[in-house]
VOTI-580256 format. One record per residue (C-alpha): residue number from 1; x negated, y negated, z negated. Coordinates in nm, 4 decimals. Layout:
<rs>
<r><lotor>NUM</lotor><X>X</X><Y>Y</Y><Z>Z</Z></r>
...
</rs>
This chain:
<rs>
<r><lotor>1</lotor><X>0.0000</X><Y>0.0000</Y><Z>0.0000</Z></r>
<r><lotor>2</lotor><X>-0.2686</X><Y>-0.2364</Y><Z>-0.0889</Z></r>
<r><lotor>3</lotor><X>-0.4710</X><Y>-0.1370</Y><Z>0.2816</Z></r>
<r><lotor>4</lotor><X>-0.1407</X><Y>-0.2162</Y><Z>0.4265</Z></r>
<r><lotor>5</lotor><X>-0.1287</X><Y>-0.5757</Y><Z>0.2633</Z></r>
<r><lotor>6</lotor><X>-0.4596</X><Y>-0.6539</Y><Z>0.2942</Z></r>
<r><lotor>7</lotor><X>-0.3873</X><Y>-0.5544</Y><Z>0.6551</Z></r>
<r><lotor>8</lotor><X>-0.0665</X><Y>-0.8326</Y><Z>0.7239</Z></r>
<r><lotor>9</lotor><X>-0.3365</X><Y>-1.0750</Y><Z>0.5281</Z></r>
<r><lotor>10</lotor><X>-0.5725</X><Y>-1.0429</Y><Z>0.7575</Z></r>
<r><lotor>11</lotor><X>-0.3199</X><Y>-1.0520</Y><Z>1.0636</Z></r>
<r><lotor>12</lotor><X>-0.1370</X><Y>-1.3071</Y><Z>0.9095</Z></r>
<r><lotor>13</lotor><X>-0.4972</X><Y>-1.5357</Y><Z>0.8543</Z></r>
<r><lotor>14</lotor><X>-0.6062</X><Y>-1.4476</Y><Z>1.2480</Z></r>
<r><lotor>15</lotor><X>-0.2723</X><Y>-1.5678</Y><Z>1.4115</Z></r>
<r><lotor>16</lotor><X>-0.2572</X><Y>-1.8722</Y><Z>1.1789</Z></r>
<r><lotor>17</lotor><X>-0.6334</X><Y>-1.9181</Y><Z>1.3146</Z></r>
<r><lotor>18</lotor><X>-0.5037</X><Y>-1.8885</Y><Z>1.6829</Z></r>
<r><lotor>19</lotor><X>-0.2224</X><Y>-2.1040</Y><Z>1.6346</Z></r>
<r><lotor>20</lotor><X>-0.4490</X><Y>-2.3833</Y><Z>1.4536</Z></r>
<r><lotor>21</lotor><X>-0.6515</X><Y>-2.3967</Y><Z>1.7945</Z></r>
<r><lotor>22</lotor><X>-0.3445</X><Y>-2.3860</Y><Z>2.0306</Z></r>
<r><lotor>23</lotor><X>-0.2082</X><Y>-2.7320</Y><Z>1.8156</Z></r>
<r><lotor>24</lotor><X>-0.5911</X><Y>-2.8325</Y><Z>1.8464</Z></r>
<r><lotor>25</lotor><X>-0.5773</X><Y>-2.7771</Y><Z>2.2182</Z></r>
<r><lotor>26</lotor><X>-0.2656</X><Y>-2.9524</Y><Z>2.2572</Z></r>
<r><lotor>27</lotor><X>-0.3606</X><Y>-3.2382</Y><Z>2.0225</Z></r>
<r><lotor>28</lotor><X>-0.2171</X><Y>-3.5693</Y><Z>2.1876</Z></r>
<r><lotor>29</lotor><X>0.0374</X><Y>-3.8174</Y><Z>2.2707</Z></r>
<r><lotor>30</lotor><X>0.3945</X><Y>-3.6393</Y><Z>2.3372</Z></r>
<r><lotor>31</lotor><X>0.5868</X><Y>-3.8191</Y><Z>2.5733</Z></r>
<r><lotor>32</lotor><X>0.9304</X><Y>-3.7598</Y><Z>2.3733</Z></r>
<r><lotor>33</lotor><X>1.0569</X><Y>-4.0910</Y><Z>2.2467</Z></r>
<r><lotor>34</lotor><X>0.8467</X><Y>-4.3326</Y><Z>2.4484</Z></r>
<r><lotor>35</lotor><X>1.0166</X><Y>-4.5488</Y><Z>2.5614</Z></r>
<r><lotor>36</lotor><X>0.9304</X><Y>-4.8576</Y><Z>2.8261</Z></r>
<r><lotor>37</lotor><X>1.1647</X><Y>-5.1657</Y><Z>2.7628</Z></r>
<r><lotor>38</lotor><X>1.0007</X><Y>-5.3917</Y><Z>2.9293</Z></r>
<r><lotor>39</lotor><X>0.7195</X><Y>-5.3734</Y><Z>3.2469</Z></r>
<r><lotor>40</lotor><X>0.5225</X><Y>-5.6069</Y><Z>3.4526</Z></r>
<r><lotor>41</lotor><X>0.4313</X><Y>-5.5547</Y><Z>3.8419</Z></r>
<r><lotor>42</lotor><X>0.0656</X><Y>-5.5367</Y><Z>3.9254</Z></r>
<r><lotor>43</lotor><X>-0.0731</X><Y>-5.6062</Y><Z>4.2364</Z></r>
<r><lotor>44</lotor><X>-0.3481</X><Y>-5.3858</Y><Z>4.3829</Z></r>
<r><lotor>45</lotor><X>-0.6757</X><Y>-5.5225</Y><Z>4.2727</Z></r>
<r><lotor>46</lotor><X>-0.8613</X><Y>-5.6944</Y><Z>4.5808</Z></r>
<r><lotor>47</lotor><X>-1.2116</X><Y>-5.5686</Y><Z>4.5305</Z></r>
<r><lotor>48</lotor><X>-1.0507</X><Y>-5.2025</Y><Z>4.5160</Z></r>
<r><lotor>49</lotor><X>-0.8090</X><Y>-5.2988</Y><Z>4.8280</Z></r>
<r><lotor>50</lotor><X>-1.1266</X><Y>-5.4770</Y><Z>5.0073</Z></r>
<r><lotor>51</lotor><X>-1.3557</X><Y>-5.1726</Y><Z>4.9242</Z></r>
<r><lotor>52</lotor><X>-1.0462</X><Y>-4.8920</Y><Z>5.0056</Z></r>
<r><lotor>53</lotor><X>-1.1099</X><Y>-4.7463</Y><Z>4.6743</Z></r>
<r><lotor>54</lotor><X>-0.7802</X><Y>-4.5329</Y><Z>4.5514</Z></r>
<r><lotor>55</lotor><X>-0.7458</X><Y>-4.3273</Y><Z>4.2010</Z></r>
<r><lotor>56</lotor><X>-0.5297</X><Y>-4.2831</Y><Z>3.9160</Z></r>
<r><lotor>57</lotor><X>-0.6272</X><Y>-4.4729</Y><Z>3.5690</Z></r>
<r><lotor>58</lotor><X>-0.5448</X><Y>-4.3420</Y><Z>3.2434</Z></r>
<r><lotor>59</lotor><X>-0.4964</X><Y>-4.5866</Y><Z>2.9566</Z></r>
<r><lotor>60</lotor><X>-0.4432</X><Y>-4.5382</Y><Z>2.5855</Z></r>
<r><lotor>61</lotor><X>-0.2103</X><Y>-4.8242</Y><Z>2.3990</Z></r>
<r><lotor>62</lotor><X>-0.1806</X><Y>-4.8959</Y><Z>2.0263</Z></r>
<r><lotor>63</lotor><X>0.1550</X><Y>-5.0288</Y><Z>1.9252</Z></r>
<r><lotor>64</lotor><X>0.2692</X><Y>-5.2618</Y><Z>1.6659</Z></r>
<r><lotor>65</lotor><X>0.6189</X><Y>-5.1813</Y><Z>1.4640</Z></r>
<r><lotor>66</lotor><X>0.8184</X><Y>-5.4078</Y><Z>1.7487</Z></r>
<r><lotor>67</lotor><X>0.6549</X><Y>-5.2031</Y><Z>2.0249</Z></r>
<r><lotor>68</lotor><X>0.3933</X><Y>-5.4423</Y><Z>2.1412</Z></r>
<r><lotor>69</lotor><X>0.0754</X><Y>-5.3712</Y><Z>2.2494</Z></r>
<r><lotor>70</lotor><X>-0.2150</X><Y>-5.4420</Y><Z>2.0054</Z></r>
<r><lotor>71</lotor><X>-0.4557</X><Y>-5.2997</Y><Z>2.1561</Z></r>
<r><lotor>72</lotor><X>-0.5834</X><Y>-5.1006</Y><Z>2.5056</Z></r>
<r><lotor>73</lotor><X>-0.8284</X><Y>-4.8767</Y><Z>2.5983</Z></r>
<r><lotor>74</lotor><X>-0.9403</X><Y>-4.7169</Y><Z>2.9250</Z></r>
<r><lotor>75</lotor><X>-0.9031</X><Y>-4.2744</Y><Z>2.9212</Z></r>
<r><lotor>76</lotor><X>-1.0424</X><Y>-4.2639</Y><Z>3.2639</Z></r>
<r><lotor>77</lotor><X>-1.0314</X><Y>-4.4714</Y><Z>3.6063</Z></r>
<r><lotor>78</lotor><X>-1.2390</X><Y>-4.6704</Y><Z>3.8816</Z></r>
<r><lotor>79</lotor><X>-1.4393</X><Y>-4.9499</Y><Z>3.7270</Z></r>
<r><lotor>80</lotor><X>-1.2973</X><Y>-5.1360</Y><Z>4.0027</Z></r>
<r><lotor>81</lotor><X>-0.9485</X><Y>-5.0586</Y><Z>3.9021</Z></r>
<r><lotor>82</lotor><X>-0.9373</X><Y>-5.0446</Y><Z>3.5467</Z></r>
<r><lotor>83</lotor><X>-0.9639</X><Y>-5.3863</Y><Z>3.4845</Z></r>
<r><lotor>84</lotor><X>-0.6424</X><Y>-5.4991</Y><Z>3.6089</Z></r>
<r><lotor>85</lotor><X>-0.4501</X><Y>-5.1968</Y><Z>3.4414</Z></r>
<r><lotor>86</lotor><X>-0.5861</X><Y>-5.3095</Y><Z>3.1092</Z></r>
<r><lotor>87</lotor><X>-0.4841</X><Y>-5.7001</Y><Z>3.1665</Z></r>
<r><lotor>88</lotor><X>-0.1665</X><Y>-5.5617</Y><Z>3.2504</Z></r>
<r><lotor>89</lotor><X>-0.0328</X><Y>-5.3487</Y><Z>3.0178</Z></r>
<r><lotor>90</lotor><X>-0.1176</X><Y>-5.5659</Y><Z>2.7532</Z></r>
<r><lotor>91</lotor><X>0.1954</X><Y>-5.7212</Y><Z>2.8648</Z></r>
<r><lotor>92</lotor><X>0.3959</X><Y>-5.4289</Y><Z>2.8509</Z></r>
<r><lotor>93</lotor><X>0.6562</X><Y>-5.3720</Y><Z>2.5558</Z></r>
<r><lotor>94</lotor><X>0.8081</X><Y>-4.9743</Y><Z>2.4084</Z></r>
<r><lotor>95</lotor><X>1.0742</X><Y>-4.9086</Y><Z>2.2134</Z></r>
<r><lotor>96</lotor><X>0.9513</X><Y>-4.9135</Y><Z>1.8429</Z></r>
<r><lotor>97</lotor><X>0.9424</X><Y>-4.6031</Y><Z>1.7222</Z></r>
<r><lotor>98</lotor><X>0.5850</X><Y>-4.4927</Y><Z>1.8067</Z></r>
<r><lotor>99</lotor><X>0.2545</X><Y>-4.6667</Y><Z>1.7026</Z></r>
<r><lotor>100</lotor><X>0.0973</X><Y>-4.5305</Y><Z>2.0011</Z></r>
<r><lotor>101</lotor><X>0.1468</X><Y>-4.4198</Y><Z>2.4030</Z></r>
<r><lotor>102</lotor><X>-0.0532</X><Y>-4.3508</Y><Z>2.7648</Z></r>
<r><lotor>103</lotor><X>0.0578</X><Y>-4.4929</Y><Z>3.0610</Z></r>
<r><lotor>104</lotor><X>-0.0315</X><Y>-4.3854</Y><Z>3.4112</Z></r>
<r><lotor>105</lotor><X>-0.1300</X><Y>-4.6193</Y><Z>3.7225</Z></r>
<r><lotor>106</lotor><X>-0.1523</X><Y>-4.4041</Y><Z>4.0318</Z></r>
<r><lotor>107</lotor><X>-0.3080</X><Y>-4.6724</Y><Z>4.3412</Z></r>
<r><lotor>108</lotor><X>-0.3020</X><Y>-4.5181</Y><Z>4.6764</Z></r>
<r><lotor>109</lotor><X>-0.3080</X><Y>-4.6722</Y><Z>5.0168</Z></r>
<r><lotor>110</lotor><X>-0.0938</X><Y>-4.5094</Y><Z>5.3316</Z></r>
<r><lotor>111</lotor><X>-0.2929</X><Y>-4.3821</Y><Z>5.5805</Z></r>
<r><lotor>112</lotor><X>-0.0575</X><Y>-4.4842</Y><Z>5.8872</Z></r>
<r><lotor>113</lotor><X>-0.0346</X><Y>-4.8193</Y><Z>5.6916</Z></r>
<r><lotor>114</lotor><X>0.2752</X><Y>-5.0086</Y><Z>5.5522</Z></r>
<r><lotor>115</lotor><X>0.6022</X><Y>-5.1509</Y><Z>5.7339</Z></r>
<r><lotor>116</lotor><X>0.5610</X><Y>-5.4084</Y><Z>5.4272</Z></r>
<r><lotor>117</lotor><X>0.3326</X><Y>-5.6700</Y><Z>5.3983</Z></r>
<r><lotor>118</lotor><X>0.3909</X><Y>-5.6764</Y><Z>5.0272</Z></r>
<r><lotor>119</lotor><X>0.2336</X><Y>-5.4416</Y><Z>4.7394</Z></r>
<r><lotor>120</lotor><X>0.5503</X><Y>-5.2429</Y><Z>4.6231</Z></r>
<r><lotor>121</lotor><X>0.4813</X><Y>-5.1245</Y><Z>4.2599</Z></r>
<r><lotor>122</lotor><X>0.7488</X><Y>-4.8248</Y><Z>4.1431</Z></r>
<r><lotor>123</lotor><X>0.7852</X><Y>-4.7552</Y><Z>3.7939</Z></r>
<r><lotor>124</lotor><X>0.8779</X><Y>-4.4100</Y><Z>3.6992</Z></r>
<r><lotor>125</lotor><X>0.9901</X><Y>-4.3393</Y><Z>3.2867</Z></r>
<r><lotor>126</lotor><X>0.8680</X><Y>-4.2697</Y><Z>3.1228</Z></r>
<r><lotor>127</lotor><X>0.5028</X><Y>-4.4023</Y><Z>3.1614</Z></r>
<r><lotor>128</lotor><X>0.3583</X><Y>-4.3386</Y><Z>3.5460</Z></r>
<r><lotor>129</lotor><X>0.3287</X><Y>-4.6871</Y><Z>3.7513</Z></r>
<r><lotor>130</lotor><X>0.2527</X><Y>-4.6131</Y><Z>4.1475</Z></r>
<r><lotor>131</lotor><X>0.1125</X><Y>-4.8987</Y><Z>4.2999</Z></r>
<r><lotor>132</lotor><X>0.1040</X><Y>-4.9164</Y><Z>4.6900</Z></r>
<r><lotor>133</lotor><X>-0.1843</X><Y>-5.0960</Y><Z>4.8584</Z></r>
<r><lotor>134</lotor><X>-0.0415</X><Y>-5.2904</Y><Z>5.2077</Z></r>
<r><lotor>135</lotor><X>-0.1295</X><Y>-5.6577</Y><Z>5.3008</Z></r>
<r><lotor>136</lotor><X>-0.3186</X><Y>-5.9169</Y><Z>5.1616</Z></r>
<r><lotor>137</lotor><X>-0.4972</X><Y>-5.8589</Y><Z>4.8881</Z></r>
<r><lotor>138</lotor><X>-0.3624</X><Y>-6.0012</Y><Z>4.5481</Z></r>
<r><lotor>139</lotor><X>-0.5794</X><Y>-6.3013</Y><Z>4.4887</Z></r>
<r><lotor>140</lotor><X>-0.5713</X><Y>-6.2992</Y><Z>4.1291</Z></r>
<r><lotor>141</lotor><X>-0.9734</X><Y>-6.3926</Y><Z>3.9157</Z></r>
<r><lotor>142</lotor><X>-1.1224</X><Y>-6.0956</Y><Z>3.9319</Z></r>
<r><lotor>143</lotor><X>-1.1999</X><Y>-5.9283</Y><Z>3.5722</Z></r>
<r><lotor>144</lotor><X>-1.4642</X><Y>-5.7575</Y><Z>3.4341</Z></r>
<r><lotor>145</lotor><X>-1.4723</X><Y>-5.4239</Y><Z>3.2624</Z></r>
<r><lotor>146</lotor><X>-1.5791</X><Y>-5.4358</Y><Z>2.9130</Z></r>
<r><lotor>147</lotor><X>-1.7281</X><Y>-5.1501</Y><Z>2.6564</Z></r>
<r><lotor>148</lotor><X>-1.5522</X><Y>-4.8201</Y><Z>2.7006</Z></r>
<r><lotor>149</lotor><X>-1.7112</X><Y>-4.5484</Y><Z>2.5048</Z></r>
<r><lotor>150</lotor><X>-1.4737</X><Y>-4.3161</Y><Z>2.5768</Z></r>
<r><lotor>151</lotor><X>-1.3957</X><Y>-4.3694</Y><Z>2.9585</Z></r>
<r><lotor>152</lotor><X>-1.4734</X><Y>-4.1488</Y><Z>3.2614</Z></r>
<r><lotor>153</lotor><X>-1.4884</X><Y>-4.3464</Y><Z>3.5485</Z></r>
<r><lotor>154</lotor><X>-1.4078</X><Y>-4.1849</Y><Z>3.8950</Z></r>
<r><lotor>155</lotor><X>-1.7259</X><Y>-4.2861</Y><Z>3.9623</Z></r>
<r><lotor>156</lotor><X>-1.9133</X><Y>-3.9942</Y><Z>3.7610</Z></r>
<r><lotor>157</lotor><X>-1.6171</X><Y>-3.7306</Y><Z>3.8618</Z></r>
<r><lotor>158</lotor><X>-1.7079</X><Y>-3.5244</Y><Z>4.1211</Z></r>
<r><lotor>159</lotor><X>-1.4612</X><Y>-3.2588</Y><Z>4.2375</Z></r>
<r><lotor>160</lotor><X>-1.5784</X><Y>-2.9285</Y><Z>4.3135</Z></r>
<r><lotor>161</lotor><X>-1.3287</X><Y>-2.7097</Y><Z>4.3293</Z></r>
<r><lotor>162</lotor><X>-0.9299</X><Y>-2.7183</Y><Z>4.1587</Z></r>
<r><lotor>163</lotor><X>-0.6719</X><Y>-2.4645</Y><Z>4.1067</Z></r>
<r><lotor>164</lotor><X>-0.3041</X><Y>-2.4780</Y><Z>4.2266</Z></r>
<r><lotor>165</lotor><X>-0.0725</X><Y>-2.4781</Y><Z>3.9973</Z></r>
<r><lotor>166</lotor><X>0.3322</X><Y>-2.4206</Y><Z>3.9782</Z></r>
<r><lotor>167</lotor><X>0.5833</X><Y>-2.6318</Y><Z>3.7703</Z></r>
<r><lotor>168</lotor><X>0.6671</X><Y>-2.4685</Y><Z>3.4694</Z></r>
<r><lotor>169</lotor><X>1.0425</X><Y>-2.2597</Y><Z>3.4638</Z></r>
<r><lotor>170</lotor><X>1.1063</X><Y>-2.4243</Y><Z>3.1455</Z></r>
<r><lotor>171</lotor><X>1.0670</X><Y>-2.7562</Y><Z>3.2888</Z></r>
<r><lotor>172</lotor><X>1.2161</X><Y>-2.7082</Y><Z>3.6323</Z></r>
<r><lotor>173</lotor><X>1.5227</X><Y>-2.5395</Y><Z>3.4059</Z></r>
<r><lotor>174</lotor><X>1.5818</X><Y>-2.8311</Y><Z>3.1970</Z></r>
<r><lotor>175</lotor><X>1.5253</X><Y>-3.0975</Y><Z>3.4577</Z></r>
<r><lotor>176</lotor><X>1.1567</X><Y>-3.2478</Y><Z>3.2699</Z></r>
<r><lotor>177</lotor><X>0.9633</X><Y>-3.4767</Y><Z>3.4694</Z></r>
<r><lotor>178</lotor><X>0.6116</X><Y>-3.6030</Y><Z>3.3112</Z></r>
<r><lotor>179</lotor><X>0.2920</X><Y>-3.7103</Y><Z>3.3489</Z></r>
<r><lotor>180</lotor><X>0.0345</X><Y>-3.5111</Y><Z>3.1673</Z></r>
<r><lotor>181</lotor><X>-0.3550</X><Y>-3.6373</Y><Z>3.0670</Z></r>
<r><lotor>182</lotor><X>-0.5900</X><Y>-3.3850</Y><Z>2.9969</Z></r>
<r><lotor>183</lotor><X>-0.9690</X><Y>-3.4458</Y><Z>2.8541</Z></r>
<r><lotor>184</lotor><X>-1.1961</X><Y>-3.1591</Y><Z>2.9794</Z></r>
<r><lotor>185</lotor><X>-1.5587</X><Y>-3.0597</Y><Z>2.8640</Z></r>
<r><lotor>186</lotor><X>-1.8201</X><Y>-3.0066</Y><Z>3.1072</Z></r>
<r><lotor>187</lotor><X>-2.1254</X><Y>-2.7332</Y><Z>3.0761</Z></r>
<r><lotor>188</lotor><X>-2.4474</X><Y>-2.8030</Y><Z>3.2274</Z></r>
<r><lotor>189</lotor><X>-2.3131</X><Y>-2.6174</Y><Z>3.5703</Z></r>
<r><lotor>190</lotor><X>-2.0053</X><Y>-2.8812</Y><Z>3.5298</Z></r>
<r><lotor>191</lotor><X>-1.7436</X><Y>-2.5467</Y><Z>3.4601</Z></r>
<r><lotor>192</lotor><X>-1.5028</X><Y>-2.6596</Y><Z>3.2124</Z></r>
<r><lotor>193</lotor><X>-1.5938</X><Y>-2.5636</Y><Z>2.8624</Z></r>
<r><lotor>194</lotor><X>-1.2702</X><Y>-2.6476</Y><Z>2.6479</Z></r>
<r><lotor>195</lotor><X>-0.9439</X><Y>-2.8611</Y><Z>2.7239</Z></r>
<r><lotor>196</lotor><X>-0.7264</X><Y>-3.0737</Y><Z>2.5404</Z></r>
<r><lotor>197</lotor><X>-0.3927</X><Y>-3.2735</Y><Z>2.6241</Z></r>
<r><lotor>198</lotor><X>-0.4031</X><Y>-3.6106</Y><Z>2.5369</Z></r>
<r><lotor>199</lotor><X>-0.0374</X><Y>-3.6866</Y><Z>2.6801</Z></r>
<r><lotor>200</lotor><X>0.2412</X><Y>-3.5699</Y><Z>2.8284</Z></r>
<r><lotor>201</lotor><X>0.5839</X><Y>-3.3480</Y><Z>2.8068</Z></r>
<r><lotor>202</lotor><X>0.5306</X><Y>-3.0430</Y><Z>2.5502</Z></r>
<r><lotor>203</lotor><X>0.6926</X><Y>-2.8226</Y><Z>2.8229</Z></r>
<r><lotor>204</lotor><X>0.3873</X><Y>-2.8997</Y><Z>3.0789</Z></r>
<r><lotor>205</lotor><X>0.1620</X><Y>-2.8808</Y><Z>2.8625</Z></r>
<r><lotor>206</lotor><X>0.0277</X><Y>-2.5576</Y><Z>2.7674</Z></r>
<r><lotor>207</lotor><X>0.0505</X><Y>-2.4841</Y><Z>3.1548</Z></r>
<r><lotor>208</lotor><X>-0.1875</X><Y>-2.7552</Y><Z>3.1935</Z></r>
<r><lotor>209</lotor><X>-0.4862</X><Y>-2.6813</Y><Z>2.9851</Z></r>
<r><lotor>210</lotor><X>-0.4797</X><Y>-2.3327</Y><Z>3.1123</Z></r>
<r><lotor>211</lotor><X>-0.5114</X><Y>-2.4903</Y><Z>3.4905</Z></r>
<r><lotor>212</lotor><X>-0.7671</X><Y>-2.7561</Y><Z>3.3777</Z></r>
<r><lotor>213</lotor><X>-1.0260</X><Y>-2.4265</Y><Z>3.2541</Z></r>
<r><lotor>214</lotor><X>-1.0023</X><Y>-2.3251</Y><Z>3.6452</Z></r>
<r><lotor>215</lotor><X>-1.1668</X><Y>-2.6762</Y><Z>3.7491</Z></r>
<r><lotor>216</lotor><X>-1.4745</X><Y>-2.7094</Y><Z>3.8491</Z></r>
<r><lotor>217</lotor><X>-1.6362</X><Y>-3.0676</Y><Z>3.8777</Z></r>
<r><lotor>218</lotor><X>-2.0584</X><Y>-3.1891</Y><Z>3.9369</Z></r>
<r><lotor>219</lotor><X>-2.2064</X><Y>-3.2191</Y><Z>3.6210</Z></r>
<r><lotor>220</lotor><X>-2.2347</X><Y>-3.5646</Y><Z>3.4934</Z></r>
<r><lotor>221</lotor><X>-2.3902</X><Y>-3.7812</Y><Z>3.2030</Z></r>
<r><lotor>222</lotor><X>-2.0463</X><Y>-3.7825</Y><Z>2.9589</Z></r>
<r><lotor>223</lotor><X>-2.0506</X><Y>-3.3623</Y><Z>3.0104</Z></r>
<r><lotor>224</lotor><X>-1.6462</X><Y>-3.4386</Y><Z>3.0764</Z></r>
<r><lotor>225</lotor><X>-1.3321</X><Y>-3.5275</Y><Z>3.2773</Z></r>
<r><lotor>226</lotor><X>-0.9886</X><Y>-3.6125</Y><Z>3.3510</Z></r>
<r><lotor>227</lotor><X>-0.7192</X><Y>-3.4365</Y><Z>3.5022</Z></r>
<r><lotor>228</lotor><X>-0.3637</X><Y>-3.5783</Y><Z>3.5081</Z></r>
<r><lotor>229</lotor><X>-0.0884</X><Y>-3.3693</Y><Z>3.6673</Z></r>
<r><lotor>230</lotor><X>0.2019</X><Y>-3.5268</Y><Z>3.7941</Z></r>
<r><lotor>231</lotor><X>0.5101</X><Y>-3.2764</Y><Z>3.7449</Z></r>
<r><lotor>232</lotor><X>0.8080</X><Y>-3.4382</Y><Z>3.9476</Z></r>
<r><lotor>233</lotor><X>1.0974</X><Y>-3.2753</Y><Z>4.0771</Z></r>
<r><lotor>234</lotor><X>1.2633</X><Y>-3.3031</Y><Z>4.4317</Z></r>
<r><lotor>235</lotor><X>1.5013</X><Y>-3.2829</Y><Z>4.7026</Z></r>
<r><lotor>236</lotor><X>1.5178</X><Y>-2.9538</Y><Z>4.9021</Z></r>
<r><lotor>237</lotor><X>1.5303</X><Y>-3.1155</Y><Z>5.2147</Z></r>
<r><lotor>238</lotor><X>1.1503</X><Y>-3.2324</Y><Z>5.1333</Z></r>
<r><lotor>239</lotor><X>1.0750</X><Y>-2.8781</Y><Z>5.0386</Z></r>
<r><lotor>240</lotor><X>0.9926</X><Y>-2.7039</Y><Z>4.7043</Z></r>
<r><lotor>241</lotor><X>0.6952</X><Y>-2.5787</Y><Z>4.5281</Z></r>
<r><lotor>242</lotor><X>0.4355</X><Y>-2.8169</Y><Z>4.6297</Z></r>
<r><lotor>243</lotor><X>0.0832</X><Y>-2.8883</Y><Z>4.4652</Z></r>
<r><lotor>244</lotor><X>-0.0943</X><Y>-3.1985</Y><Z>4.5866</Z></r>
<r><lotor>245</lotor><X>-0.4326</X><Y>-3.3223</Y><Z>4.5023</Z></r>
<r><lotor>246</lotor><X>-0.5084</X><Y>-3.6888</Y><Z>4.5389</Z></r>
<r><lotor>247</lotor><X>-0.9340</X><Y>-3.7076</Y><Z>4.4983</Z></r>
<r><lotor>248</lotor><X>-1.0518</X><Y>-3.6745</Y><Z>4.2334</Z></r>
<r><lotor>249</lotor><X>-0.8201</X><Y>-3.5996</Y><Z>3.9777</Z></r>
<r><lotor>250</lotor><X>-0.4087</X><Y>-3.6260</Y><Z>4.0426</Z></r>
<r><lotor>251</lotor><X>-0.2384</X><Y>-3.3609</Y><Z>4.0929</Z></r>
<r><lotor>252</lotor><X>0.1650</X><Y>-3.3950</Y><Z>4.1979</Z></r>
<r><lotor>253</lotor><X>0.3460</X><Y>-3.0897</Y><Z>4.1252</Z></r>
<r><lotor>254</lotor><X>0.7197</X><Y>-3.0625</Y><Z>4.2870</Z></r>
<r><lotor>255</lotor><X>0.9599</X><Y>-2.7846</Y><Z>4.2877</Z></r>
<r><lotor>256</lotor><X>1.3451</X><Y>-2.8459</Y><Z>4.3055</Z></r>
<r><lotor>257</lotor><X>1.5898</X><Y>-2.8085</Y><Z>4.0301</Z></r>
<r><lotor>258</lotor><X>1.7826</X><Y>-2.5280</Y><Z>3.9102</Z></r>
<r><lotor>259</lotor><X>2.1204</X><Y>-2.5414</Y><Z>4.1058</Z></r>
<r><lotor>260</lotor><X>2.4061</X><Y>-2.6671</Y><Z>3.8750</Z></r>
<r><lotor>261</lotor><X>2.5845</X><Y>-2.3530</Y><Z>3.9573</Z></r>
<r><lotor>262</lotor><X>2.2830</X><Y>-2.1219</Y><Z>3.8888</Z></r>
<r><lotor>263</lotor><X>2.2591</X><Y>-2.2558</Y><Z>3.5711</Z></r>
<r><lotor>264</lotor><X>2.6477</X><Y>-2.1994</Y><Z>3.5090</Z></r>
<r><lotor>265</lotor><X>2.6212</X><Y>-1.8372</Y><Z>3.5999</Z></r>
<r><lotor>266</lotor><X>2.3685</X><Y>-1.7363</Y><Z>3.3515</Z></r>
<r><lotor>267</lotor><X>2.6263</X><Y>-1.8022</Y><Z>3.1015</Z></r>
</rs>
């Protein structure tokens, strides 16, 4: 009787052990209760525009207990892009009920060009921000990037090779859309050494740090990088079940929803 105890101890000690390392894993931001009240357009930066430079950048907000932002900090991004994201979220406002949140700006320029002359910038809750370079360049003074100790720039992430992946059944079930940011270590081969989520829908999340290990990137100085995955779902007339990579680190993952009526039936 007392093996067998000993026995559920020990079981009981090891799975506590495995679930402190999945919560460490999956250590982060969740996106449930962030809220955006209100938003402010930014134009793509001109030296970026000028130079054709495109990427996603990653930024961490501190909030005060009206949902201002106190503070902002750069998770990863183009030095030539970053900039301007920081100015402008600063100018953002949540809902108060978190003291902290990540927002998203993905900048991409069409290849066939633009039927607008103007920089459309979509907004999509609960924290992604597309911005769409066409035209003139905003001519806004251009800013500088200051001290970011924890950054990785696009500049020192080099893709090697990525891993498709598919959009979660629990998500695509219950309709979830999200952003999700995940931190990566780097060995000295640049093979990713351990993963953790700092943002995004609880749903995607375990999905994601398992696709993150299959990464590959050059090694660089900071031995780490970003990955955000962008889970969104779609229309069937645009297709299901696609994975996109924009270089060198968003992914867009669609799929289309459960049909109202499949979901009736399983009742």
């Amino acid at each position: 009787m007392r093996k067998k105890a000993a026995l559920l101890l020990i079981i009981g000690s090891l799975a506590a052990t495995g679930l402190s390392v999945v919560a460490s894993q999956q250590a982060g931001i969740s996106d449930r209760g962030i809220g955006v009240v209100r938003f402010e357009d930014l134009k793509y930066p001109a030296p970026a525009l000028n130079s054709f430079v495109e990427g996603a950048v990653a930024v961490r907000v501190s909030l005060d207990s009206g949902g201002n932002v106190i503070e902002a900090s750069a998770i990863s991004g183009s030095k030539l892009l970053t900039p301007a994201c920081l100015n402008n979220v600063k100018k953002w406002r949540f809902e108060p009920n978190k003291s902290s949140a990540v927002v998203v700006y993905n900048f991409r320029t069409p290849p066939g060009g633009c039927e607008s002359k103007a920089n459309p910038f979509l907004f999509q809750p609960p924290n992604l921000a597309t911005v769409i370079g066409c035209g003139k360049a905003a001519e806004d003074p251009i800013l500088t990037l200051g001290q970011q100790d924890q950054m990785v720039t696009d500049e020192d992430m080099k893709l090697v090779s990525s891993d498709p992946i598919r959009y979660p059944a629990i998500g695509r079930s219950a309709r979830i859309q999200g952003v999700v940011v995940v931190r990566v270590g780097l060995d000295e081969k640049g093979k990713v050494s351990h993963a953790t989520a700092l943002s995004g829908p609880e749903p995607f999340v375990a999905a994601s740090i398992a696709n993150a290990r299959k990464w590959r990137f050059r090694p660089n100085p900071q031995k780490a990088a970003v990955i955000i995955y962008n889970f969104r779902l779609t229309d069937a007339i645009s297709g299901c079940d696609h994975f996109t990579l924009e270089p060198p680190n968003f992914a867009t993952i669609t799929t289309c929803p459960v049909p109202v009526n499949a979901e009736r039936s399983t009742f």
